[in-house]
C-alpha positions as CSV (number, residue, x, y, z in Angstrom):
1,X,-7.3,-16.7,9.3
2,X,-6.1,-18.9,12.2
3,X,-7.3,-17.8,15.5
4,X,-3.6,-17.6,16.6
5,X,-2.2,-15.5,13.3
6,X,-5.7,-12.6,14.6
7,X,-4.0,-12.3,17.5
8,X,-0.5,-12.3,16.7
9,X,-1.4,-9.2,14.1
10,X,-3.9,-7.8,16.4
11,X,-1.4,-6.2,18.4
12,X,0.2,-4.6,15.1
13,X,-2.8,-2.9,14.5
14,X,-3.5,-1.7,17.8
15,X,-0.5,0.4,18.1
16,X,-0.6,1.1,14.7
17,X,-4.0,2.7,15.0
18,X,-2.1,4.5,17.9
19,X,0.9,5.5,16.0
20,X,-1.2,7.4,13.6
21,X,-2.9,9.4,16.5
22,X,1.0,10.0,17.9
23,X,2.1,13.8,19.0
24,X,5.6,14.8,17.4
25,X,7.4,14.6,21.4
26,X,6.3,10.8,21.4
27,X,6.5,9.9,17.5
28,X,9.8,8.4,18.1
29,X,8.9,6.0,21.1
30,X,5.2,4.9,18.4
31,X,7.7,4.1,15.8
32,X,9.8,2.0,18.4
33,X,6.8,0.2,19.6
34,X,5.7,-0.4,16.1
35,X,8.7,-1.9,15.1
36,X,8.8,-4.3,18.1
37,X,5.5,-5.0,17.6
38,X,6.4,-6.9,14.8
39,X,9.5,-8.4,16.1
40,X,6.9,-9.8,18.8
41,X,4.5,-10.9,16.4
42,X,7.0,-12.7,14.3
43,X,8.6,-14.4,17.2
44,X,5.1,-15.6,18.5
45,X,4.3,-17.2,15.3
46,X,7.5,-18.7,15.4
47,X,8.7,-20.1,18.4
48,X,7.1,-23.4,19.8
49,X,5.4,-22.7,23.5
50,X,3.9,-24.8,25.8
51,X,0.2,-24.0,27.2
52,X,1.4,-21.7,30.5
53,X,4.0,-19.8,28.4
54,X,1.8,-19.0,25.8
55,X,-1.2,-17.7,28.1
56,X,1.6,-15.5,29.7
57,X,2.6,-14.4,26.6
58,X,-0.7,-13.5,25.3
59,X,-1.5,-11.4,28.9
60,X,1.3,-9.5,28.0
61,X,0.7,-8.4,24.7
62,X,-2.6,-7.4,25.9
63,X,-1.2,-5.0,28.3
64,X,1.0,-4.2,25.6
65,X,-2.3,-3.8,23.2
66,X,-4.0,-1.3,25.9
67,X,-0.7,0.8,26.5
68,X,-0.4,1.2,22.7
69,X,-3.9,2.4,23.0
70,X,-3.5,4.9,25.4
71,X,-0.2,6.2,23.4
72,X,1.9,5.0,26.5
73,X,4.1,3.3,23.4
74,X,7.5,2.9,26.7
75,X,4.8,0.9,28.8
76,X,3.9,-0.9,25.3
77,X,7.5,-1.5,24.6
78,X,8.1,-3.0,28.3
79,X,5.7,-5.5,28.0
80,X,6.7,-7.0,24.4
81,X,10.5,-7.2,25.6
82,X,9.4,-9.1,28.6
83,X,7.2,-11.2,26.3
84,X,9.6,-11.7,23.8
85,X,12.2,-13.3,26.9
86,X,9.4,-14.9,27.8
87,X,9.6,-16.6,24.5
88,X,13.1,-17.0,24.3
89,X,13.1,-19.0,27.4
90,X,15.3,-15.8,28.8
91,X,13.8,-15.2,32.9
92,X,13.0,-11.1,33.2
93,X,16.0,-10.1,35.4
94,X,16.6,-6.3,36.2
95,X,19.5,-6.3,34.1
96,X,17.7,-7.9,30.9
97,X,14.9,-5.2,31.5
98,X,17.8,-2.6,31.8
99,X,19.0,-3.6,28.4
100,X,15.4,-3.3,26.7
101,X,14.8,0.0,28.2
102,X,18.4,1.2,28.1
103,X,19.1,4.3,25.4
104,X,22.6,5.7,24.3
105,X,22.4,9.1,23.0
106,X,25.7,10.8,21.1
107,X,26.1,14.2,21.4
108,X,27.4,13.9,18.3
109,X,28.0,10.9,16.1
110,X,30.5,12.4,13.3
111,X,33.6,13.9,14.3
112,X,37.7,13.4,13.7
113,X,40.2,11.6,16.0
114,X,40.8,13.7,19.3
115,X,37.6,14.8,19.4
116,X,35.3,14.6,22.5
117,X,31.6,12.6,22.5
118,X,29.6,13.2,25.1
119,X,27.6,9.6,25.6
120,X,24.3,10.1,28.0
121,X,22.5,7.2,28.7
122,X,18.7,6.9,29.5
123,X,16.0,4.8,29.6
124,X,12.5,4.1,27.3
125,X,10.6,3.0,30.3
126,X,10.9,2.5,34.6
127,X,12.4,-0.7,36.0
128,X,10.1,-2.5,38.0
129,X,13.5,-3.0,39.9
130,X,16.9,-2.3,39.7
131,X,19.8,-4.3,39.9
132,X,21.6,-4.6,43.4
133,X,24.4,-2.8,44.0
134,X,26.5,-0.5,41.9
135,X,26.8,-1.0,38.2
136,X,30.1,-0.8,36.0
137,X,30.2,0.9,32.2
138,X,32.7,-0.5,29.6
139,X,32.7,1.8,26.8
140,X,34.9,1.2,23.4
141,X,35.1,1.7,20.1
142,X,34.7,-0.9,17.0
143,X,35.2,-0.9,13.0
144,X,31.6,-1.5,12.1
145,X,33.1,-4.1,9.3
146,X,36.6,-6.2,9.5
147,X,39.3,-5.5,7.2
148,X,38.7,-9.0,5.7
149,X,36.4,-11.9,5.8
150,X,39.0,-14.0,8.0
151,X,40.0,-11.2,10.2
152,X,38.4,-10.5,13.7
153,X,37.5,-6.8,14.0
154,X,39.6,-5.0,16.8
155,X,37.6,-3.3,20.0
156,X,39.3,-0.1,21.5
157,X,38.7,0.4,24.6
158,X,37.7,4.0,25.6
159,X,36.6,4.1,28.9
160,X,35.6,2.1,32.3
161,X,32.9,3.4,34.6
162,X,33.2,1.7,38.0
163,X,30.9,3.0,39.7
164,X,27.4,4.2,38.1
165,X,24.2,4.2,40.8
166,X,21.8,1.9,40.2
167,X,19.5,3.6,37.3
168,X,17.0,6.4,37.9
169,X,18.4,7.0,34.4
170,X,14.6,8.5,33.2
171,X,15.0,11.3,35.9
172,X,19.0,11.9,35.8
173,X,20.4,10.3,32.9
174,X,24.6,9.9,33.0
175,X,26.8,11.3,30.4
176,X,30.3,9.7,29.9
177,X,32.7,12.3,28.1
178,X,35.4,10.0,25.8
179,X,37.8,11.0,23.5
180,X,38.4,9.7,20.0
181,X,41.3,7.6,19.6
182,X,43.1,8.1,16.1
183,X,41.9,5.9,14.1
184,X,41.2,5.5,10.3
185,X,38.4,7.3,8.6
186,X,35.4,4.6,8.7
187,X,32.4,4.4,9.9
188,X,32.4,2.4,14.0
189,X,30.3,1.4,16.3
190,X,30.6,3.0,19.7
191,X,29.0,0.2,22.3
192,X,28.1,0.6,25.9
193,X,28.4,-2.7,28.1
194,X,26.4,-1.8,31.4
195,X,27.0,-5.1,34.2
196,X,27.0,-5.7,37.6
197,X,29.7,-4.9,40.0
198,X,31.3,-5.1,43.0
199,X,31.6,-8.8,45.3
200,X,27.5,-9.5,45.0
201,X,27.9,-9.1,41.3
202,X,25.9,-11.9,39.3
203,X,26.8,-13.7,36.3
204,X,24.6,-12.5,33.6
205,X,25.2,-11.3,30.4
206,X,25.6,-7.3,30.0
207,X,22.7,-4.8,29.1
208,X,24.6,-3.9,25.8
209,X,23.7,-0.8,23.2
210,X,25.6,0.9,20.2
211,X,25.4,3.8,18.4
212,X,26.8,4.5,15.1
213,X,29.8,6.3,14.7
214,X,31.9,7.8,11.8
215,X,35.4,9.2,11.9
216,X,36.6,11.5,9.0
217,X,39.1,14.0,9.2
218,X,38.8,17.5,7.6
219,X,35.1,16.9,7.0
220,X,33.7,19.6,9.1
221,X,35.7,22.6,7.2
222,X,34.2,21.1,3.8
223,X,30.9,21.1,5.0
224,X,31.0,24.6,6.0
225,X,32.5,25.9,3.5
226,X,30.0,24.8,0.9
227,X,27.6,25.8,3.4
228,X,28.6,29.2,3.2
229,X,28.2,28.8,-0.6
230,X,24.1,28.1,-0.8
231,X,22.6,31.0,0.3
232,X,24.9,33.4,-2.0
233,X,23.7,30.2,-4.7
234,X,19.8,30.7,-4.0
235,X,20.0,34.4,-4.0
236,X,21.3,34.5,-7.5
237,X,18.7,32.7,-8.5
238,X,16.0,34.1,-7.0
239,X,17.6,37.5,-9.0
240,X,17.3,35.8,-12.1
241,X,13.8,34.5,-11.3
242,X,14.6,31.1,-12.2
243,X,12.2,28.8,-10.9
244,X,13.3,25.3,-12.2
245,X,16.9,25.9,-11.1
246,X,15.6,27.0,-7.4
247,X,13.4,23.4,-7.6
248,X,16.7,22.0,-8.3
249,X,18.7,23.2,-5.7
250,X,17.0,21.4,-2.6
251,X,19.1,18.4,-4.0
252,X,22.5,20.1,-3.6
253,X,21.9,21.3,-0.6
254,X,20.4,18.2,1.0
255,X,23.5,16.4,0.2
256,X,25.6,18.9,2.4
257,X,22.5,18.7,5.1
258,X,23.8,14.5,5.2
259,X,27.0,15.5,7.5
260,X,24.2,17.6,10.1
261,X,21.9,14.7,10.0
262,X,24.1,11.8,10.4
263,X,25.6,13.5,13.4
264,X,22.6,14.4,14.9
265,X,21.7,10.6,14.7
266,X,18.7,11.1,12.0
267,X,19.8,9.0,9.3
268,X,21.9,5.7,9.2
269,X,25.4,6.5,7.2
270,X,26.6,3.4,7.1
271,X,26.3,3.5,3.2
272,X,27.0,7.2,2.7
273,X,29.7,8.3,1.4
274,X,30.5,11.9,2.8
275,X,33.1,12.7,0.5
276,X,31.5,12.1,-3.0
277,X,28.3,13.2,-2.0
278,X,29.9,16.6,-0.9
279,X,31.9,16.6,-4.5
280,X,28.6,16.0,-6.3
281,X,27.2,19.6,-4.0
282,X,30.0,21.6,-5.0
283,X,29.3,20.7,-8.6
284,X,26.0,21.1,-8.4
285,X,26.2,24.6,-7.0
286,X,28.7,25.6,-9.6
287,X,26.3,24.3,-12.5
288,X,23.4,25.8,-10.8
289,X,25.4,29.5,-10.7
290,X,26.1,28.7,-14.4
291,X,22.7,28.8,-15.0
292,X,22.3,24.6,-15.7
293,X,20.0,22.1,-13.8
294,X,23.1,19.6,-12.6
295,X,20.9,16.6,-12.7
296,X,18.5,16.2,-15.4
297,X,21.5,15.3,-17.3
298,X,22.1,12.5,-14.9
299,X,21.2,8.8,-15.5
300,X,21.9,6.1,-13.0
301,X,20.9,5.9,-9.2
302,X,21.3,9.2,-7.4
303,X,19.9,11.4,-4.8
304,X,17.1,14.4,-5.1
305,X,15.3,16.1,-2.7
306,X,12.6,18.8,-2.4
307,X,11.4,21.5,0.1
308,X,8.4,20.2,1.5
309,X,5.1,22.5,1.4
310,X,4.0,21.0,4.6
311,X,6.6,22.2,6.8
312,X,9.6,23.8,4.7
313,X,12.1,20.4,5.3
314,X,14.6,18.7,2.9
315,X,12.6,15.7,2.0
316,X,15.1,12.9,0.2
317,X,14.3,10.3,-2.4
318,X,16.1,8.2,-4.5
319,X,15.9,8.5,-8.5
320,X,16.8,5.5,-10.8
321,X,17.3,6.9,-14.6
322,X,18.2,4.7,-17.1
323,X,20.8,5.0,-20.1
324,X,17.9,4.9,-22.4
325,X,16.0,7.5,-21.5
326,X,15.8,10.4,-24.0
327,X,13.8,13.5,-22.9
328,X,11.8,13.6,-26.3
329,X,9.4,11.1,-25.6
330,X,7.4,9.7,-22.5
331,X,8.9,6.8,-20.3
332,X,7.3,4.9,-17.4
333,X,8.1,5.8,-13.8
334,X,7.5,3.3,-10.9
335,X,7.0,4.5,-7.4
336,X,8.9,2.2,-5.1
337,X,7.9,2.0,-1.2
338,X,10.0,0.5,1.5
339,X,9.3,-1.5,4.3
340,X,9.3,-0.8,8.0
341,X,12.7,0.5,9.7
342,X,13.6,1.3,5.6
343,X,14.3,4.5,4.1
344,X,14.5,5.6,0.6
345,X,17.7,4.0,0.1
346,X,16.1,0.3,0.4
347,X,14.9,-0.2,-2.8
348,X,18.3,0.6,-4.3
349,X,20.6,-0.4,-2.3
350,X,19.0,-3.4,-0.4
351,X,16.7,-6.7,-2.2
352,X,19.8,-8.2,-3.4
353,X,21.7,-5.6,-4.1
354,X,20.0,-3.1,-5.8
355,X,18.6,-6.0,-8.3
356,X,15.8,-3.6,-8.7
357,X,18.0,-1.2,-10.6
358,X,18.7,-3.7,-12.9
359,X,15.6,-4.6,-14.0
360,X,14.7,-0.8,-14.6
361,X,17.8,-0.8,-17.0
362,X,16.6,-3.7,-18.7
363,X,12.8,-2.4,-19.6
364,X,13.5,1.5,-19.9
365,X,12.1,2.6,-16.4
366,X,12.4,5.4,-14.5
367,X,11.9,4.1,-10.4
368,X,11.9,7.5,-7.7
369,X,11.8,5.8,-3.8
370,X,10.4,8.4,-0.9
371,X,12.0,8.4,1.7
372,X,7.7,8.9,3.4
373,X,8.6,10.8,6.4
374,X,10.1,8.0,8.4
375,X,11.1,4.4,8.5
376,X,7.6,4.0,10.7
377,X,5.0,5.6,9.2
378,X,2.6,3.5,7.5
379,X,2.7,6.0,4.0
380,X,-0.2,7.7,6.3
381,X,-1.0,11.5,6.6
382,X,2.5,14.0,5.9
383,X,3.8,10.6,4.2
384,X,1.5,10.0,2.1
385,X,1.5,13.4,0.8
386,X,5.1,12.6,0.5
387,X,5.1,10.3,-2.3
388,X,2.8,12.4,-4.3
389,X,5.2,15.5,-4.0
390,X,7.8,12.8,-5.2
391,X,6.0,12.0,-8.0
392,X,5.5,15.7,-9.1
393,X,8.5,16.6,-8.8
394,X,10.0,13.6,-11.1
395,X,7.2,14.8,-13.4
396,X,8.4,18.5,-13.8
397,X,12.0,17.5,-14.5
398,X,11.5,14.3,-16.4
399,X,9.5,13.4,-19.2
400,X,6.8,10.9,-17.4
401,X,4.4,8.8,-19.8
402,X,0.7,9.9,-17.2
403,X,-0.7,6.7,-18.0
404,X,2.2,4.2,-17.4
405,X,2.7,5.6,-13.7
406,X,3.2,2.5,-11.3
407,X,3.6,1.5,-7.8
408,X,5.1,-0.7,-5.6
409,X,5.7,-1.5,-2.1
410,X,6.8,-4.7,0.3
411,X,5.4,-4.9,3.7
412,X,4.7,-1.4,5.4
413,X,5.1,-0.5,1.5
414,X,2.7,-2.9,0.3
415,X,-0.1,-1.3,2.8
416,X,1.2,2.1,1.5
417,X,1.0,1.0,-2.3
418,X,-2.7,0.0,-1.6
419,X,-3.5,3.0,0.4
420,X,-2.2,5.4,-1.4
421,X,-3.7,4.2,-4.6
422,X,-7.3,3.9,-2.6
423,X,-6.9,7.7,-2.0
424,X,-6.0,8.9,-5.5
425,X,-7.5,6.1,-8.1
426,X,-6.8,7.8,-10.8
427,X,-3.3,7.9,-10.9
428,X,-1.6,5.1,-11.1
429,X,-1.7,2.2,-14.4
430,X,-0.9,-1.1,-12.0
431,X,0.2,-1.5,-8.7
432,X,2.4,-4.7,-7.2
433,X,2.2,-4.8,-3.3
434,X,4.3,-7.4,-1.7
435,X,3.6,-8.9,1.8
436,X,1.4,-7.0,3.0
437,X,-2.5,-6.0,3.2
438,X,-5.2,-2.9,3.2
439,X,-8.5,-2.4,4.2
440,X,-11.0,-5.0,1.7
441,X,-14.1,-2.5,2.4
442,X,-12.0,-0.1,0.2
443,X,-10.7,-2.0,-2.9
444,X,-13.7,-1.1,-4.8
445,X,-12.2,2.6,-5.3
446,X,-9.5,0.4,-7.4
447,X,-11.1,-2.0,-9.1
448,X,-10.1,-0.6,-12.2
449,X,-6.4,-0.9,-11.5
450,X,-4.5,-4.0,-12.2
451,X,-3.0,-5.5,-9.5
452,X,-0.2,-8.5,-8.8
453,X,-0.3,-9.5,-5.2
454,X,2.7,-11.6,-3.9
455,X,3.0,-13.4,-0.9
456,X,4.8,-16.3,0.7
457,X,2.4,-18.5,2.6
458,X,5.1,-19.1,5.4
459,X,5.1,-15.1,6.5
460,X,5.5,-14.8,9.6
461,X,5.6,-11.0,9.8
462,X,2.5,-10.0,7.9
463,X,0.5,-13.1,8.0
464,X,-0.4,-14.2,4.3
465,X,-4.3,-14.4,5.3
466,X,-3.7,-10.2,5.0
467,X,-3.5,-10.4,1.2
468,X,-6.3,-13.0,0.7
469,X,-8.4,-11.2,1.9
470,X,-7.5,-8.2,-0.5
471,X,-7.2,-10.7,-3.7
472,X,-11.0,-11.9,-2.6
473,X,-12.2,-8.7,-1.9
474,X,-10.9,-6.8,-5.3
475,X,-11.8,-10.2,-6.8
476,X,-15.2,-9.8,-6.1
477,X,-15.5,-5.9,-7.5
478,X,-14.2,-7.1,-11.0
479,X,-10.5,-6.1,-10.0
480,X,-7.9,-8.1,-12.6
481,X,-5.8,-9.4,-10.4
482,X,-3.4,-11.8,-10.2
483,X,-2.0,-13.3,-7.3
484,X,1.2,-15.2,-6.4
485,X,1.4,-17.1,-3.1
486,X,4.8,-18.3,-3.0
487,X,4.9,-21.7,-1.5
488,X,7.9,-21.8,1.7
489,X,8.1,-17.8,0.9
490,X,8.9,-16.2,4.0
491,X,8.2,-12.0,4.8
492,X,11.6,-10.8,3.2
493,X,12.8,-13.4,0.5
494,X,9.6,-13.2,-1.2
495,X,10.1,-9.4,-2.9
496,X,13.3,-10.3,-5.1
497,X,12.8,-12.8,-6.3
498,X,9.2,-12.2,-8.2
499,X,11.0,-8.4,-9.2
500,X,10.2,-10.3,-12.8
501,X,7.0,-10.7,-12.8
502,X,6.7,-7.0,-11.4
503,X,7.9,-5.8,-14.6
504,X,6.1,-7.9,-17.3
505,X,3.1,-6.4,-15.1
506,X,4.0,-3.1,-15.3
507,X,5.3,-3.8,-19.1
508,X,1.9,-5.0,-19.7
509,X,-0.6,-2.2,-18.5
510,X,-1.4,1.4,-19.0
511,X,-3.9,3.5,-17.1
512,X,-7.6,3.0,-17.4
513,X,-9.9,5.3,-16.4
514,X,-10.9,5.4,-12.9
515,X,-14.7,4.1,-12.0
516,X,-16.7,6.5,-9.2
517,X,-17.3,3.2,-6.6
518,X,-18.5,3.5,-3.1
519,X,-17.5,1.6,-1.2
């Protein structure tokens, strides 16, 4: 590994290492510096920089590096933003360190037209200094797609601010009340455009932030009323004592919990539909009072979720079933992890368009995604436990060949698929991690596991040297592994398109049994 690539992933791992050692009150800010901490890393690797940028650049990460480390993740976040304009050629005004530290928070972020939103805004981190002068807010309102390819989406104004003090926003953070403006049921984005004003105003671009918004009239009153329906639902079964359909009804009810999460700004809905997934609850509940399990019936993509045993929450994941399957015989079942900033849903709905799916139609396979507790969290701790609840509970409902159980991951995923199998080697037939990389003093816990490693030797995320050094490693403790380094393969392209070669792995291994190794 380059000297240059160490560095640039260096800083990954420091506030990785921190992330994992994160309280609950500041696991939202470690997941924010995570993120950018690859943003920065990939732009570093990226960008062309002459000798005095790039030792600038590299004193800020390490402040960065040693905020991570001391779980100050807003003073880590400060100092990649300012890198990364750095970079950009950008100079580090107040206003552009405004719009790195500046947060919008919804009161709410689902509601019908008429409605009031109460928008506060904040901020991540201090400025070092403020912009001069009073500052001016431009709120409005915007379709989050265009009617057509050719047409320009409209903005709607909501409302102008004129005169907003210069931001102490940490300590007394501004909330704008605006109304919503009938408009169509959709899904918006609500921006807020904060800029300079008054006569010593400069010319600079606005510190600019959204936050999702849907509109849908009538939804509330559905929601509540099949709320009102589940607990009358799990007492009748409880009466009956009937355990499988109580496992089942986490499912139905997490599909009504969508409407509190997406307004509560937990969960993107931009690919939710609110109104079938509330028609697929309300049959649900009335199977589950009939005394039937509403989805083992069900083939296709859908949603499941359990009640965790860590701390009693709806947990999601996504279940592929294909038209094949027949519940008198065993099938296989491939774990699918997502990347960094993904959720459950990636898997299916993203890589091409759910190209994934079709594959598992094609070969017969069953594919459950977890959701892992967060779009952030390294399949580490709660997470990881998360994925193996997953797979139990596609186990209980589904018939699951034990020794043709497989998994998957790219990037974050990739770690997780290596991890995860590390910690419980005798699980899992094969695994296929893509783009990403593990700890080599560990692979000998897996050498009896087939593995395909893909990688494309122009990542600039997750440097490719991560997975050599896995491949060498399992390599030398008798691992069969094959590995493809995809020439010009960048960090995202690289998972589709080998999807193929996934599944003529998968297709051609079942479980061995695992060796005791030490590492």
């Amino acid at each position: 590994m380059t000297c240059r690539l160490k560095h640039a992933f260096r800083l990954v791992a420091v506030v990785l290492a921190a992330l994992l050692l994160a309280v609950a009150a500041c696991a939202q800010d470690a997941a924010r510096a995570l993120q950018m901490s690859v943003a920065f890393g990939t732009l570093k690797n990226t960008v062309a920089m002459n000798a005095e940028t790039r030792a600038e650049v590299e004193r800020l990460e390490k402040q960065a590096r040693a905020a991570a480390a001391d779980r100050n993740y807003a003073g880590a976040v400060k100092q990649m933003a300012q890198g990364m304009a750095l970079m950009r050629g950008e100079p580090w005004t107040p206003l552009r360190a405004l719009n790195a530290a500046l947060v919008v928070k919804l009161d709410r972020a689902v509601v019908e037209p008429g409605q009031a939103i109460e928008v506060t805004l904040s901020q991540l981190f201090p400025l070092d200094e403020t912009p001069r002068g009073k500052l001016g807010a431009k709120l409005s309102l915007m379709v989050m797609a265009p009617p057509s390819e050719d047409a320009k989406p409209q903005e709607a104004a909501l409302k102008t601010v004129e005169a907003l003090e210069p931001p102490d926003w940490m300590a007394k953070p501004p909330a704008i009340r605006v109304n919503v403006p009938e408009v169509a049921d959709g899904n918006y984005r609500l921006f807020v455009a904060i800029a300079a004003a008054g006569e010593d105003a400069v010319a600079e671009a606005p510190a600019r932030r959204f936050a999702p918004v849907h509109v849908e009239r009538g939804l509330a009153a559905r929601v509540a009323a099949l709320k009102s329906r589940l607990p009358k639902t799990g007492a009748k079964l409880k009466e009956e004592s009937n355990s499988g359909l109580l496992a089942a009804l986490p499912a139905a009810e997490y599909r009504i919990a969508l409407y509190d999460l997406a307004s509560a700004g937990e969960i993107d809905f931009t690919r939710i539909s609110f109104s079938d997934e509330l028609k697929e609850a309300a049959a649900a509940l009335d199977a589950l009072e009939a005394g039937r399990n509403p989805w083992t019936a069900r083939r296709g993509d859908f949603r499941m979720a359990y009640r965790s045993k860590v701390d009693n929450t709806l947990q999601p994941y996504r279940l592929f079933v294909p038209a094949s399957y027949d519940g008198g015989k065993p099938h296989p079942l491939i774990l699918a992890l997502h990347g960094m900033g993904g959720t459950e849903n990636a898997y299916f709905d993203g890589y091409e368009k759910g190209q994934f799916k079709t594959y598992a139609e094609q070969r017969g396979y069953l594919v459950a995604c977890p959701k892992g507790r967060g779009p952030a969290s390294m399949y580490a701790g709660d997470a990881a436990t998360d994925v193996l609840d997953v797979l139990a509970e596609v186990r209980r409902d589904w018939n699951i060949d034990p020794d043709c159980i497989y998994l998957t991951g790219h990037s974050m995923g990739a770690y997780g698929t290596w991890s995860l199998a590390m910690a419980n080697p005798e699980v899992f037939a094969a695994l296929a991690p893509v783009a990403g990389g593990g700890n080599p003093a560990w692979v000998g816990k897996i050498a009896h596991i087939p593995q395909l490693v893909v990688h494309g030797d122009a990542d600039k995320t997750v440097p490719v040297e991560r997975s050599r050094a896995m491949v060498e490693a399992g390599k030398k403790a008798g691992a069969q592994i094959k590995y493809i380094e995809v020439p010009g393969g960048d960090h995202g392209s690289v998972a589709a398109r080998t999807f193929q070669e996934v599944f003529d792995w998968f297709d051609a291994h079942r479980r061995k049994p695992a060796k005791a190794v030490t590492p």
